[in-house]
C-alpha positions in Angstrom: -78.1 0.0 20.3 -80.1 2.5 18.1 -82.7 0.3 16.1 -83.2 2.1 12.2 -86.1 2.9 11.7 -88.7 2.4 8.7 -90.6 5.4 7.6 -94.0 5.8 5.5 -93.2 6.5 1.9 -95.2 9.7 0.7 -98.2 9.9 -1.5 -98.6 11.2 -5.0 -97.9 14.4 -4.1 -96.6 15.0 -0.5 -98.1 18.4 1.3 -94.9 20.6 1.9 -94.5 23.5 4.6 -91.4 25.8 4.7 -91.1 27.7 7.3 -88.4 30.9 8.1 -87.4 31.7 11.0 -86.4 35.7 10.7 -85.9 39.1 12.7 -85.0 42.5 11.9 -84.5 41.1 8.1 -87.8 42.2 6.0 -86.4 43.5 3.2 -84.1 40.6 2.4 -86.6 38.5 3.4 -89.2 39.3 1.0 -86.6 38.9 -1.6 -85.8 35.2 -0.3 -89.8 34.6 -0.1 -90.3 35.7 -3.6 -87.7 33.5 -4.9 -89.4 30.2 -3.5 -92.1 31.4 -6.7 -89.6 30.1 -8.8 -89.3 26.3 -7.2 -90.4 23.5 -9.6 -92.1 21.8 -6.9 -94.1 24.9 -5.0 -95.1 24.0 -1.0 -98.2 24.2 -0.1 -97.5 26.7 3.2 -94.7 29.0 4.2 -95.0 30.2 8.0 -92.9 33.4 8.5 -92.0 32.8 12.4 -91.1 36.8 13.6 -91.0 38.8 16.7 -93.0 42.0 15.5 -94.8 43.5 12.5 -91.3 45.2 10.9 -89.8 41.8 10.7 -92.0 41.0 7.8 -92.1 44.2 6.0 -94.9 43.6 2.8 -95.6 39.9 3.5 -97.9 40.1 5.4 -101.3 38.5 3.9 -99.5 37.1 1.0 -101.3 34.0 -0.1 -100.3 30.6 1.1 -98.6 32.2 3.6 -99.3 32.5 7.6 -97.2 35.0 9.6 -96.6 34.2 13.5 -95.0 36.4 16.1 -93.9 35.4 19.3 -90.3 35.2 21.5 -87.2 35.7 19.6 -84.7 33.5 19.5 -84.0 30.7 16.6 -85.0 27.8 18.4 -87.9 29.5 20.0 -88.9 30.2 16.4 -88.9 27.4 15.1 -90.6 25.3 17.6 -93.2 28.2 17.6 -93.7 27.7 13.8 -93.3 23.6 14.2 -96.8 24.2 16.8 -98.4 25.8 13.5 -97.6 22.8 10.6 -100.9 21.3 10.4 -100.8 17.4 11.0 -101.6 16.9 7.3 -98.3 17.9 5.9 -95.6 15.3 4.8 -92.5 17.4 4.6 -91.0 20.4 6.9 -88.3 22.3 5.4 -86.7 25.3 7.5 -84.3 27.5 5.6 -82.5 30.8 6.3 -83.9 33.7 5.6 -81.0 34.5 3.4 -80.5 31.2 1.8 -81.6 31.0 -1.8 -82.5 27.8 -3.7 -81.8 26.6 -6.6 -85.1 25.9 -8.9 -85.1 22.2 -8.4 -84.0 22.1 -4.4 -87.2 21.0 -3.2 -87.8 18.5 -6.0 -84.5 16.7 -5.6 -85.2 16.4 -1.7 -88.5 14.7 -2.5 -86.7 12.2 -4.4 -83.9 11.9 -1.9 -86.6 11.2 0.9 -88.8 9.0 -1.5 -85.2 6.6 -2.3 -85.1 5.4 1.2 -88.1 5.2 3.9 -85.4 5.4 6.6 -84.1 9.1 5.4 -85.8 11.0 8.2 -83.9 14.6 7.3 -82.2 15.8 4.0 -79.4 18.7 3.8 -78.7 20.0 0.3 -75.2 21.4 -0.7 -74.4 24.8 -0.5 -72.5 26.6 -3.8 -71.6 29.7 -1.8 -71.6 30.5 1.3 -71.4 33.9 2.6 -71.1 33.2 6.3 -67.6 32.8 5.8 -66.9 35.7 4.2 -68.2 39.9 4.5 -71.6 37.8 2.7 -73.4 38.1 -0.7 -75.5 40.6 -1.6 -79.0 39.4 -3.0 -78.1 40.2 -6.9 -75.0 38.3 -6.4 -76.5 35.3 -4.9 -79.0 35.1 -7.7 -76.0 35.3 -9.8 -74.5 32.4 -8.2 -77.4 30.4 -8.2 -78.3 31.4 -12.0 -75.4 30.1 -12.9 -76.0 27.2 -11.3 -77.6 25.3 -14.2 -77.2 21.7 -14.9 -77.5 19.6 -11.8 -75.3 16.1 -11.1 -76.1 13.8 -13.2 -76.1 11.1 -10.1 -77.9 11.8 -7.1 -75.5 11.1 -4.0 -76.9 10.5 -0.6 -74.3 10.7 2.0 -74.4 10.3 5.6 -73.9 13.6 8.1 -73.3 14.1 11.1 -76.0 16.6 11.1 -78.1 19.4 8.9 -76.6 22.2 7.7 -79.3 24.5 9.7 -79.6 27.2 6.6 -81.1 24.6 4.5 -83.1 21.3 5.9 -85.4 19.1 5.1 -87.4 16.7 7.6 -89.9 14.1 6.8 -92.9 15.4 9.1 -93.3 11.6 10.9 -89.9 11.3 12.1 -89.7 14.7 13.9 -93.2 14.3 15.2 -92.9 15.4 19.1 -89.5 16.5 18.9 -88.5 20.3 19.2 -85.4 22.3 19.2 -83.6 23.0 22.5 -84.5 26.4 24.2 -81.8 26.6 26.0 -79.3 27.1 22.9 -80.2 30.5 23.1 -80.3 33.5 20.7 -78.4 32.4 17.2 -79.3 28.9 18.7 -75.7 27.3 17.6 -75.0 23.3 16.7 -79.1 23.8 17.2 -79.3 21.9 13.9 -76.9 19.5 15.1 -78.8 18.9 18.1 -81.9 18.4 16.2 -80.2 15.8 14.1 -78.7 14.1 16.6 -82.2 13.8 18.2 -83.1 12.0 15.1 -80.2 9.4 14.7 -81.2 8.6 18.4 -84.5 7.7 17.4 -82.9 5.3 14.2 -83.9 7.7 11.4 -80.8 8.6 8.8 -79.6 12.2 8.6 -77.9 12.4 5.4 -76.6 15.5 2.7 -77.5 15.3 -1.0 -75.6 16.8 -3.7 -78.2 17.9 -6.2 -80.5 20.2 -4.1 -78.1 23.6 -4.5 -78.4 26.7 -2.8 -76.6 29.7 -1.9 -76.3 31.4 1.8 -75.8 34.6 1.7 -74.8 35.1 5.6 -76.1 38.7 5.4 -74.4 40.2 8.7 -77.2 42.0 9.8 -79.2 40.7 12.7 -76.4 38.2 14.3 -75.4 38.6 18.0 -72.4 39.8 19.6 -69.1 38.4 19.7 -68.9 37.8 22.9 -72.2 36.0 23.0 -71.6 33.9 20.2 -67.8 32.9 21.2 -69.2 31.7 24.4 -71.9 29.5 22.6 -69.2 28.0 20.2 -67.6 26.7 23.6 -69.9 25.5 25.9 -72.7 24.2 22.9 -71.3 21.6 21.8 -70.3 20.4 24.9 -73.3 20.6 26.2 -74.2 18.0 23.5 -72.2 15.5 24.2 -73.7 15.6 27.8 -77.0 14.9 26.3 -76.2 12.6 23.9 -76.9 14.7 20.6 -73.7 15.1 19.7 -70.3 12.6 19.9 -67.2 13.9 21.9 -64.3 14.3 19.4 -66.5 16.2 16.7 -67.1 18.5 19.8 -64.3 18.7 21.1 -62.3 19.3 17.7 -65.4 22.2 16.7 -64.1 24.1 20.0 -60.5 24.5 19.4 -60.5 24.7 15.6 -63.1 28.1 17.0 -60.6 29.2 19.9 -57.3 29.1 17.7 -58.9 30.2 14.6 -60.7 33.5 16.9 -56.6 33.5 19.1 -55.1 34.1 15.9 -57.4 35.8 14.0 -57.9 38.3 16.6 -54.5 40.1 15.7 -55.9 41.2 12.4 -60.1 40.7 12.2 -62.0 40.5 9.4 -63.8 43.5 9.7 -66.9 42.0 9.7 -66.1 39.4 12.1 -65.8 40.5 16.0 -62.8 38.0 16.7 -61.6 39.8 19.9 -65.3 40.0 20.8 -65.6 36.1 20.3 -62.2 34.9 21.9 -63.3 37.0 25.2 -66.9 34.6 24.8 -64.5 31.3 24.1 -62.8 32.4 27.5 -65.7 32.9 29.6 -67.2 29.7 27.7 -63.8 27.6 29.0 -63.7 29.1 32.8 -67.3 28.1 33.4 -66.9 24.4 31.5 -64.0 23.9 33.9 -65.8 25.0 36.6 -68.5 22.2 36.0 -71.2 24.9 34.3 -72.9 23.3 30.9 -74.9 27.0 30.6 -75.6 27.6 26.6 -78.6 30.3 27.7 -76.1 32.7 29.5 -75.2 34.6 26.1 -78.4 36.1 27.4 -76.8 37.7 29.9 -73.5 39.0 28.7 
């Protein structure tokens, strides 16, 4: 039985690192970057975590800002950047590099955190969400989030199964010596779940607020294949459950809400959605899980 534990309440004013994990994305990065300016509660770092020089276009030497480069892949990424958060720093927040805040986000996660020393990771809500749509455009997710102007009244902290990866917050004690998996390869997938579910494992609470808003614009630039990302919507999660991150029905209901929404789907795509592309990866996903093969880095190799 998983013991809850009690974490250190912060000081005055907690040190704050945000760090983005990005490729092939500089323009709407630096876009994304400059709208951090306009938090009410600035952090102190933000660590760009990129492959090459083009993936941060302008940013580079901008103050309070250190820019890393090493193998791609989301979860490399952001371990890569974790090895860079110097041990003075109280909160770790990793957000999309197309996920816009809302002026008080990182102030209402403090305060979430600072309500209960066992909160070891806060996920705001998200207003819009282009990832399930053709996206936003820039302009009309500052629109979104402009209008966006009076906050709950009553700050709600619910339990999650996990982060909503796109916008998360962790208290920098309770992740200390954890990593992402590497082997959730490329887009990473449930990666944020698994993180999560590293952290109820330890006893630290997981939870979503409803005051820190944002918007994801789920630009479609940059994303992998279908095929790639239809396998890793199969044999992820259940690769989970095997380690213990992640229960067995929430698994095993994510799969076949992805198989019969990409079977049916695939008739007519979205045209920015490669369903056919991502029922072929559900199918090769399926015929290795029943042949006994957990394998969430072969997307690498299709």
């Amino acid at each position: 039985m998983v013991t809850q534990m009690s974490l250190p309440s912060f000081r005055k004013q907690p040190r704050i690192c945000v760090i983005f994990p990005t490729r092939g994305r500089a323009g709407i990065l630096e876009q994304v970057v400059a709208f951090v300016d306009l938090q009410t509660v600035k952090p102190d770092l933000i660590i760009i975590s990129c492959v090459s020089d083009e993936d941060v276009g302008d940013l580079s030497g901008r103050p309070g800002m250190i820019v890393i480069k090493g193998r791609p892949g989301l979860t490399a990424q952001r371990n890569h950047a974790l090895d860079h958060v110097p041990d003075d720093f109280d909160v770790v927040i990793f957000l999309d590099d197309d996920f816009l805040m809302h002026g008080a986000w990182i102030s209402e996660v403090l305060k979430a955190l600072d309500s209960d020393p066992a909160i070891a990771c806060v996920t705001g809500t998200v207003v819009a969400d282009g990832i399930h749509g053709p996206g936003y455009s820039f302009e009309e997710g500052r629109a979104i989030v402009a209008q966006t102007v009076d906050l709950p009244e009553r700050l709600i902290v619910a339990p999650t199964g996990g982060p909503y990866g796109c916008n998360m917050a962790f208290r920098a004690s309770s992740i200390a010596g954890l990593r992402f998996d590497e082997r959730l390869v490329l887009y990473g997938w449930q990666e944020d779940r698994d993180f999560g579910g590293q952290i109820w494992n330890r006893g630290g609470l997981v939870v979503r607020i409803n005051t820190a808003l944002g918007v994801h614009l789920g630009v479609k630039r940059g994303r992998v294949s279908g095929c790639r990302l239809g396998y890793s919507q199969v044999i992820n999660p259940l690769y989970l459950v095997k380690k213990r991150t992640m229960p067995l029905r929430p698994a095993l209901d994510h799969v076949m809400r992805n198989v019969a929404s990409n079977m049916v789907r695939s008739v007519v795509p979205e045209p920015w959605i490669d369903r056919r592309g991502r029922l072929i990866g559900n199918l090769i996903g399926l015929w290795d899980f029943f042949r006994g093969r957990l394998t969430p880095e072969r997307p690498e190799r299709l």
